[in-house]
N, C-alpha and C positions, 0 to 999 in steps of 0.2 A: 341608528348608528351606521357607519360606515362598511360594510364588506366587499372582500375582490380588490381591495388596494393596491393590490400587485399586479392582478390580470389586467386584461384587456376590456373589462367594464364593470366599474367598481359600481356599485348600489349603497343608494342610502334608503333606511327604511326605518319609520316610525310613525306612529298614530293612523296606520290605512295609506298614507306616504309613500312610495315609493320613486325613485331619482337614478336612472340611471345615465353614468356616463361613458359615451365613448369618443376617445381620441381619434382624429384623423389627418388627411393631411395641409387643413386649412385651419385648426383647432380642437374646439370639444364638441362634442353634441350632449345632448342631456333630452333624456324621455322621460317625462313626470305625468307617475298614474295616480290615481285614486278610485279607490272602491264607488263602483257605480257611473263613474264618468270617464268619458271618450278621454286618453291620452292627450298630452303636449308634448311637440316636439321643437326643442331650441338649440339654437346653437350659438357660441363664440367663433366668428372666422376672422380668419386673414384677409381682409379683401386686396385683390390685385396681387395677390401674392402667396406663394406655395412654401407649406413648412415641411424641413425635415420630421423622420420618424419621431412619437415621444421617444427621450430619451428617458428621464427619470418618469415615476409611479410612485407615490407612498403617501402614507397619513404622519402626520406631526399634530399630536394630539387631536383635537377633532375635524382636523382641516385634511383635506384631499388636495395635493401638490402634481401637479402635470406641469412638465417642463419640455421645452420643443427648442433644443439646441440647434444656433447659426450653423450652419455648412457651407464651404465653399462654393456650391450649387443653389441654397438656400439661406443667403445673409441676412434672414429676420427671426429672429425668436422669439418667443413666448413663453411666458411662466404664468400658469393658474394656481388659484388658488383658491378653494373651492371649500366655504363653511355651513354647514347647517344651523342658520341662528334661533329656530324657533320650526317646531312642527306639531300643530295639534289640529283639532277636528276639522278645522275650515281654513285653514293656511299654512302654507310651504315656505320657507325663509332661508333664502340664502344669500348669504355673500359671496362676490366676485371679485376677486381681486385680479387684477389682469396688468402683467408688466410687460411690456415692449420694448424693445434694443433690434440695432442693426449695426454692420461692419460694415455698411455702404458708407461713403462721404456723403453719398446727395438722395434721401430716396424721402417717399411719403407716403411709406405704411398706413393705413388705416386697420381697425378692429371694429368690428361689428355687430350688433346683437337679433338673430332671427327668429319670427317663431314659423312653425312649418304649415301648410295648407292640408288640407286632402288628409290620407291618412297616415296616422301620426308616425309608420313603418317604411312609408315611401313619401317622404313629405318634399310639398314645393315648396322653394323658397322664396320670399320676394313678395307673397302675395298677402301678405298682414301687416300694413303698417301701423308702427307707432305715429300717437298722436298725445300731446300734451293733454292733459287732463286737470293737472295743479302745478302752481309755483308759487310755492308763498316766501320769495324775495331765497329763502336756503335750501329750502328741497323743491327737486323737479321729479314729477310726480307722472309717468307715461303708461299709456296702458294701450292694447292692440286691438285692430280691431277687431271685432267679437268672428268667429267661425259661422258658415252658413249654418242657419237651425235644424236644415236635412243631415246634417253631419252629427245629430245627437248633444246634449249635455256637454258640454266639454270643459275641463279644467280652465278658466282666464288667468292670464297673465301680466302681469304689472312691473314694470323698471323704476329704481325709487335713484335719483341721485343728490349727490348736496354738491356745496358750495368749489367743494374742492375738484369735482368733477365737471363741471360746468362747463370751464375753459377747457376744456380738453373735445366736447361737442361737437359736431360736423351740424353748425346751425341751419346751413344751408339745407344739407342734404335730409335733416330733417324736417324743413319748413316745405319741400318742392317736394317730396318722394316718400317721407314719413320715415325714412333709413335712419335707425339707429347707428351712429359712426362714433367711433374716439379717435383722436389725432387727426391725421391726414394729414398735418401739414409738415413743413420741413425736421426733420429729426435727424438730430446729429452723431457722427458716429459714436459709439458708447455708451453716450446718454440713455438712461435708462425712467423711461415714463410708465405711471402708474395710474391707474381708477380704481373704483372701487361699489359701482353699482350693486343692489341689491337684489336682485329678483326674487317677488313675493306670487304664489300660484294658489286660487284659492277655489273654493268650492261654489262661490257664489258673489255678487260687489262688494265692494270695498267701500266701504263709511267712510265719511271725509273725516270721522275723531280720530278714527285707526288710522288711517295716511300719516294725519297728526303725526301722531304718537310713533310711525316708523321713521317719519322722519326725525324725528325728535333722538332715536335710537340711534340712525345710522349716523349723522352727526357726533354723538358721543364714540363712536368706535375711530381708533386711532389707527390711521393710515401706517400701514407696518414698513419702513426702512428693506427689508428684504425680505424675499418667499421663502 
């Protein structure tokens, strides 16, 4: 369950589990430990672009809500939304729900998904890239590349998308660089664009039944109208 919803790094914590988040000024970060194994460190950023302060912090039922309100200074915002769909011995499940808007006429925000190098307290970014792993025509199935072996055990991590996120992809920037990206390209003022990636962290590889079968899940879950 969810605690610290209000503070400055809410935790989730179940089954050996634990998630913590903290906001900053390009998104979220999230460190996911598990008993026995070296931390993950990931993030959602803004790429090319700087967010105001969170403004809101709260849980609605069992979803964590982080909001990053447009500024004069900073005309792109962000709303997360952040669920725990599944946590038991060998897997972490979360949904990400990531909405973007901007008050610019002309801009091409992009959103990001990283995981950290080194260690998971001071981590480098940039140097894990995603690499397809599955697509079976509905779900896109990503997974990073694995941590040096001097670096100990460490939690793996997997990005599961479906159909509806597809088009939103920076195909390029993931075919040349392994960059996870959504949008990038022209976004109009107001307009308000959504995904809904899952990220699954597990104790050890992922069976191609289990992929199946998340993606099978994420697909049934209904892209929410508002955060």
């Amino acid at each position: 369950m969810w605690e610290n919803a209000d503070r400055g790094e809410p935790e989730f914590r179940a089954n050996g589990w634990k998630l913590v988040v903290r906001p900053d000024e390009q998104g979220a970060r999230m460190l996911v430990c598990r008993d026995g194994l070296v931390a993950t460190s990931a993030r959602l950023w803004l790429a090319d672009h700087s967010l105001g302060p969170c403004s809101e912090r709260y849980l609605r039922g069992d979803a964590l809500h982080l909001c990053f309100a447009d500024t004069t200074s900073q005309p792109v915002a962000i709303d997360l939304v952040l669920t725990a769909i599944e946590a038991d011995q060998d897997h972490l499940i979360l949904e990400s729900v990531i909405s973007l808007r901007t008050s610019l006429l002309d801009s091409h925000p992009a959103v990001e998904l990283q995981l950290g190098a080194g260690h998971p307290q001071r981590p480098r970014w940039g140097e894990r890239p995603w690499s397809p792993v599955a697509d079976n025509g509905a779900t896109l199935w990503l997974r990073s590349q694995p941590a040096p072996a001097d670096e100990g055990p460490r939690v793996s991590a997997s990005v599961f998308c479906d159909d509806r996120d597809r088009v939103s992809i920076d195909s390029t920037a993931l075919t040349e660089h392994g960059s996870l990206r959504f949008f990038g390209d022209f976004l109009e003022k107001g307009v308000i664009r959504k995904v809904q990636p899952w990220w699954v962290w597990s104790t050890g590889a992922i069976t191609p039944d289990f992929a199946d079968q998340l993606g099978q899940r994420l697909a049934s879950r209904p892209l929410p109208l508002a955060s």
